[in-house]
C-alpha positions in Angstrom: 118.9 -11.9 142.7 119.8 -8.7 144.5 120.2 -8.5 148.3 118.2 -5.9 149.4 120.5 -3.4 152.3 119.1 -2.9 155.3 118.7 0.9 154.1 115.8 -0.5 151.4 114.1 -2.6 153.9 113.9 0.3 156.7 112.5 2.9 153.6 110.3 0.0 153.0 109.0 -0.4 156.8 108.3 3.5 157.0 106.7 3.4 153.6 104.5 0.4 154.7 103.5 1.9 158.4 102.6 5.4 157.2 100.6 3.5 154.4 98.7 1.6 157.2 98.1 4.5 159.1 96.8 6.1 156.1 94.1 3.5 155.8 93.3 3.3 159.4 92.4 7.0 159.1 90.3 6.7 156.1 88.6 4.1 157.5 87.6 5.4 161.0 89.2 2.4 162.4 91.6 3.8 164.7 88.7 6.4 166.2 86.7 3.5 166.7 89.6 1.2 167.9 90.0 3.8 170.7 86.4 4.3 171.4 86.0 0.8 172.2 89.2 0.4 174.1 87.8 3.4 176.4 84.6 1.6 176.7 86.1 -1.4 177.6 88.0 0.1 179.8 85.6 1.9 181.7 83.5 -1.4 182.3 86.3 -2.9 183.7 86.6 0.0 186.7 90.3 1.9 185.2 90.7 5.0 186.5 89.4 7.6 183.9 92.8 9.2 184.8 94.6 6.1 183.2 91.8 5.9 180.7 93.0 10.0 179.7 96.7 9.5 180.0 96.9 6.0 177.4 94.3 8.7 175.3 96.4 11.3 175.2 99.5 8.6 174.6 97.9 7.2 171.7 96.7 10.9 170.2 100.4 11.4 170.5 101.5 8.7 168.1 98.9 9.5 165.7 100.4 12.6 165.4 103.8 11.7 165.1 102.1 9.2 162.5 101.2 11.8 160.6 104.3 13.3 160.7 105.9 10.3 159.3 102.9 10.1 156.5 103.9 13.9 155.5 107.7 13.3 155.3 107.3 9.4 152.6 105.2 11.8 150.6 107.9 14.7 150.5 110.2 11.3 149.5 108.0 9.5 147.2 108.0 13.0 145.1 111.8 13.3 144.9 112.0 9.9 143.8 109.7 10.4 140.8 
């Protein structure tokens, strides 16, 4: 059996996560995940400041998520 290299298994990682954001997308769950988050948030008296900042934080990632979708598709098509 062949040992995978640390190189396959971080390919593998990226691959997986931008496949899981992919699915979160298409399936509303992180807008709803965040949604609730704020609401629960709110009933608990956090400062809509805070509330905005972890907003804006988590906005951020899903960009950069995206980012990371766009670039294992520009891989997946040189591998083909």
């Amino acid at each position: 059996m062949m040992k995978r290299t640390n190189t396959a298994d971080g390919r593998m990682g990226a691959i997986a996560r931008g496949v899981q954001a992919r699915l979160e997308e298409k399936t509303d769950y992180s807008r709803r995940l965040t949604r609730e988050t704020v609401d629960i948030a709110r009933a608990l008296g956090i400062a809509d400041r805070e509330i905005e900042r972890w907003v804006h934080q988590r906005e951020t990632r899903s960009a950069e998520s995206d980012e990371r979708i766009q670039g294992i598709k520009r891989l997946v098509r040189t591998v083909r």
